[in-house]
N, C-alpha and C positions, 0 to 999 in steps of 0.2 A: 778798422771801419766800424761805425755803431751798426748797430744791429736795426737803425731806420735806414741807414744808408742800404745795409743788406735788404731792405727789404724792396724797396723803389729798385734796386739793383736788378732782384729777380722781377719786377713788373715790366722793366724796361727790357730784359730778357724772352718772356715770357711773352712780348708785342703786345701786354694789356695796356702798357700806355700809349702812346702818340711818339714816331720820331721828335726827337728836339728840336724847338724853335727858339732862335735865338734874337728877338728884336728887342734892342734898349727899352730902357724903361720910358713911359710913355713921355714925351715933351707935346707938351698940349693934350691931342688924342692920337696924334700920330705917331709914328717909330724910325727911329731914326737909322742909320747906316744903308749900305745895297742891299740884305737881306730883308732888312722893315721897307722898304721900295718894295722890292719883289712880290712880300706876301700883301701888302695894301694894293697893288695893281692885281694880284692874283684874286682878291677881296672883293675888289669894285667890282669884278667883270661875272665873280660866278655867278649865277641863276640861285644859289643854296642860299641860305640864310644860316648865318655865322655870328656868332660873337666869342669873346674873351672875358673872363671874370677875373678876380686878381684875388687869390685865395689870402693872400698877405696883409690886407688892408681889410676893416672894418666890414662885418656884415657880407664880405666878398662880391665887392661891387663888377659891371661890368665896364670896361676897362675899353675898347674898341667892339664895333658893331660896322657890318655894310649895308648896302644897299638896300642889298634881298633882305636883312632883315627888319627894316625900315617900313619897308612895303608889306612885308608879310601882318606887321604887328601894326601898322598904323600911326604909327609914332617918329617924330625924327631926333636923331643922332642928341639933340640938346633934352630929352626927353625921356632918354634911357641911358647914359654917361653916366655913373657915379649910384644906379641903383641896382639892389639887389632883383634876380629874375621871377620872385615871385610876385612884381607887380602884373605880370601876364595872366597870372592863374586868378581862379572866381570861385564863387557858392557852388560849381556844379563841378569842380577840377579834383580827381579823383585822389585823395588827400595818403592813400597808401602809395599809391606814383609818385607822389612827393615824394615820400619816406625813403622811397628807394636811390631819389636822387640824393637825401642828405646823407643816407648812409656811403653813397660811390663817395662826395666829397670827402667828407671823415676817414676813410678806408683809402682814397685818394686810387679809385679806379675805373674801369670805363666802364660803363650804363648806358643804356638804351630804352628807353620809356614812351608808352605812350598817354600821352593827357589832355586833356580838354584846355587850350587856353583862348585868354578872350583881347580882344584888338581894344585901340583907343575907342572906338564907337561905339563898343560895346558885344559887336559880334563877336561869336565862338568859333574857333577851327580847331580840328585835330590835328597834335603834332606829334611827330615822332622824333624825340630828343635826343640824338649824340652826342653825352656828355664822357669828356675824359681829360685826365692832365697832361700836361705840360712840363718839362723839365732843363732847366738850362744845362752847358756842360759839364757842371760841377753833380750834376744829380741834383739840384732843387727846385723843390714844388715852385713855379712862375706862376702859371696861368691856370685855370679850365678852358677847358675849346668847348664850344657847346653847336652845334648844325643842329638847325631845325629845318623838317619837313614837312611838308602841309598835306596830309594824307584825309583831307576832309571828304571827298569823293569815295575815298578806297571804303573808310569807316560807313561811309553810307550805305555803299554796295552791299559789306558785308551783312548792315543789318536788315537792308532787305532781304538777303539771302539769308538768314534766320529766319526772318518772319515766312518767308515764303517757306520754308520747311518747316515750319511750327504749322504754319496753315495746311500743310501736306499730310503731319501728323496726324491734325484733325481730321480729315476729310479722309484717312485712312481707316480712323476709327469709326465714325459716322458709317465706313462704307461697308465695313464690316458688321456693325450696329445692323446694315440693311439687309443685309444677305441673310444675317442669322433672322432676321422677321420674316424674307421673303420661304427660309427654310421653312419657319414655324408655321408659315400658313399653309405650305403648300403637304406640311405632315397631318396635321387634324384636317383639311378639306378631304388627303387618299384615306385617313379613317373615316371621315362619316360617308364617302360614297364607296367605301368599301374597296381603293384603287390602291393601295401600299402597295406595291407595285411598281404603278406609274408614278407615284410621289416618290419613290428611291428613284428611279432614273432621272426624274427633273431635279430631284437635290444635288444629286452625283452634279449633275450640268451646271448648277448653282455654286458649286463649292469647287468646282473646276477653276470658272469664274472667278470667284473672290481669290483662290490661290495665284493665278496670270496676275491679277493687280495690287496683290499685295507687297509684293517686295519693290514695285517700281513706282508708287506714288510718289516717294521721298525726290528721286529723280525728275517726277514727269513736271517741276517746276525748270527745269533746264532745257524744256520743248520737246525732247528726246528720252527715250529709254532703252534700256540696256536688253536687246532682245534675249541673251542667253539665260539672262535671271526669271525672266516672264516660264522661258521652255521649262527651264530645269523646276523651279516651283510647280507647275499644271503635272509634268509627269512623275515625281518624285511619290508618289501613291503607288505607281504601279509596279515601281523599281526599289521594295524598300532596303534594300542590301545593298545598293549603288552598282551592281557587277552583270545587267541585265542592258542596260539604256547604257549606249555611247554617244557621246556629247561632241561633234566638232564645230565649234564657232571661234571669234573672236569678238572683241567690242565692239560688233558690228550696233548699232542703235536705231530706233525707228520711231513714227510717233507715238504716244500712246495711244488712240482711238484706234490704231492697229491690234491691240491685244484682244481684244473682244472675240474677234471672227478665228486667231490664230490660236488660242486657249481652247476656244470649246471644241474646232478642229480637230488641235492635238488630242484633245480626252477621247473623240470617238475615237481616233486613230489608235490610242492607247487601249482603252478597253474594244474596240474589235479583236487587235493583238491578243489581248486575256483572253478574250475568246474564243477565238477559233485560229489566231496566229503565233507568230517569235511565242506572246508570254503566255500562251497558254500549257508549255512542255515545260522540262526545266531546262534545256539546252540550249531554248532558242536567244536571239539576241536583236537588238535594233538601233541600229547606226541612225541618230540624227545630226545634221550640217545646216547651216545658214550663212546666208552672205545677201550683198546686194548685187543685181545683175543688171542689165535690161533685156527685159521679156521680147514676147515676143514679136509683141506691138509695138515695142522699142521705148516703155514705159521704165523709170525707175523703180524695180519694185527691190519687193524682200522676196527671195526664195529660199522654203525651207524644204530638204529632202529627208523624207523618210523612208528605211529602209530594213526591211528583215531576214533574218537568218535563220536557217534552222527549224524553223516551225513546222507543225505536221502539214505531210506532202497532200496538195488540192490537188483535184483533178479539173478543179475551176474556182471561181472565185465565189463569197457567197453572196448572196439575194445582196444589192447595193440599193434596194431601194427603202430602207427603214427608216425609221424618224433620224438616228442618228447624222446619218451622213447629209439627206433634206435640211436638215438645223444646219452644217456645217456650209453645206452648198449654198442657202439663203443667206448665212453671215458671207460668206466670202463674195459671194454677188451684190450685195450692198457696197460692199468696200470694193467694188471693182476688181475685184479678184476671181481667183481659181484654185477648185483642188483637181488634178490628174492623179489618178491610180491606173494601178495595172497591178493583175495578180500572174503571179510568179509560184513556179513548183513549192518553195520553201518559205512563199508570204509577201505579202504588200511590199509593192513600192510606190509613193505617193509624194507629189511636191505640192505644194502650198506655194501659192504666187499671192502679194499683196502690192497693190504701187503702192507708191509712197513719193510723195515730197520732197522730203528731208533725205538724205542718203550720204 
């Protein structure tokens, strides 16, 4: 056996090419025997868009075409018989996508591409090409089979959803841009009135902030964000060893206008821990959980439970009445929410109620 024959051998092994198809060579543009019946009825009827090229004859003309792809291209059957298939392609048709198809012919294997082609009127659609050979039963090159699919909707989608993440990027950076100005003002205003102090606890709040929405901007164009990524960012400061904060969620997701009130929350809840709870020892620990429930209004919300271990023993809880928790109690009451505590021999336990929408 030549060593082309070996080679079509292993492609026809190896299911890179097509089962064999056997219809006579063309009389008119039809095929003649039962089998050229079968596949031109099987032809007419599918919804895909198909043709046949005849690798044997000049320029590898296309040789049979159906319906679907009549319809798809604009053109009929008297119209595309006897030419090669880059009359579909134009000025804007990605010229490397080509290449790849002339290399599958030459190499004589199956491809799959996607390209811009353009109809008789002139419109453009994307398609995505199933090109591969054909083989009679002696093992020789017959045909290419080429399906084409109109994925012009799918292509759009996807570049909205670029854009819309490009535009997330930005608005990422921007929002960062804003937090590091709102930091900068609020450090020279606690120097000149003498308050460094009170400008470290409002940056702390600030940069609590920016950490909740940083990681979920890229997301918050899919209406929804990934609650775990919001927690694990806002507390990740107070935990820098990972082996202090326990994490139970799942992908549970919420909207974003949610993160505001459930960031700056968690940071009071995190630095009260520092200090005077779980992280203020080295021993202690703090279990956080999340899900959706319905409260107890019968509201869809997000409830998150936090919970500590270990922390030096109270004999009561301390003063609840500081700025911190006031900030956290006003965000959560904007957003219809709640925080409940309750102190416990060995530290806070506290849940975080937000409704929500989406769930």
């Amino acid at each position: 056996m030549a060593e082309g024959d070996n080679e079509r051998g292993r492609l026809r092994s190896s299911h890179q090419a097509h089962n064999a198809v056997h219809p006579d060579r063309a009389r008119g543009m039809g095929f003649e025997g039962a089998s050229g019946l079968l596949f031109e009825q099987a032809m007419a009827q599918t919804r895909m868009a198909v043709c046949l090229t005849d690798p044997n004859l000049k320029d590898d003309p296309i040789v049979f075409c159906n319906e679907a792809f009549q319809r798809l291209t604009g053109y009929q059957s008297e119209e595309i018989l006897g030419r090669n298939c880059r009359f579909l392609q134009g000025p804007d048709t990605d010229q490397a996508q080509v290449s790849k198809i002339r290399d599958a012919i030459r190499a004589e294997e199956v491809v799959v591409v996607e390209l811009l082609n353009y109809r008789k009127d002139g419109s453009t659609f994307w398609n995505t090409l199933h090109l591969g050979p054909i083989y009679d039963a002696n093992g020789k090159l017959t045909y290419f089979f080429g399906s084409q699919w109109d994925v012009t909707d799918i292509h759009q989608s996807r570049s909205e959803e670029r854009h819309a993440k490009a535009l997330a990027r930005e608005i990422s950076h921007r929002m960062k841009n804003v937090f590091a100005v709102i930091g900068g003002i609020v450090n020279i205003t606690g120097r000149a009135m003498d308050a460094r102090e009170v400008s470290r606890r409002i940056n702390e709040r600030i940069q609590a902030l920016g950490r909740s929405y940083e990681p979920t901007l890229d997301e918050a164009v899919l209406g929804t964000i990934h609650v775990g990524q919001a927690i694990r960012s806002v507390l990740q400061p107070y935990d820098p060893e990972g082996d202090r904060i326990r994490f139970t969620g799942n992908g549970v997701r919420t909207e974003p206008n949610a993160i505001s009130a459930i960031g700056l929350t968690l940071h009071e809840l995190a630095t009260n821990a520092s200090k005077y709870g779980a992280l203020s020892n080295e021993n202690g620990t703090v279990d956080i959980a999340w899900k959706h429930v319905k409260d107890k209004l019968g509201r869809n919300s997000l409830e998150i439970e936090w919970k500590e271990r270990g922390g030096p023993v109270l004999s009561g809880g301390p003063d609840e009445t500081g700025t911190g928790f006031d900030i956290a109690d006003t965000l959560l009451s904007h957003s219809r929410g709640m925080l409940e505590r309750s102190w416990e021999s060995d530290g806070l336990r506290a849940t975080i109620i937000v409704p929500v929408s989406n769930s």
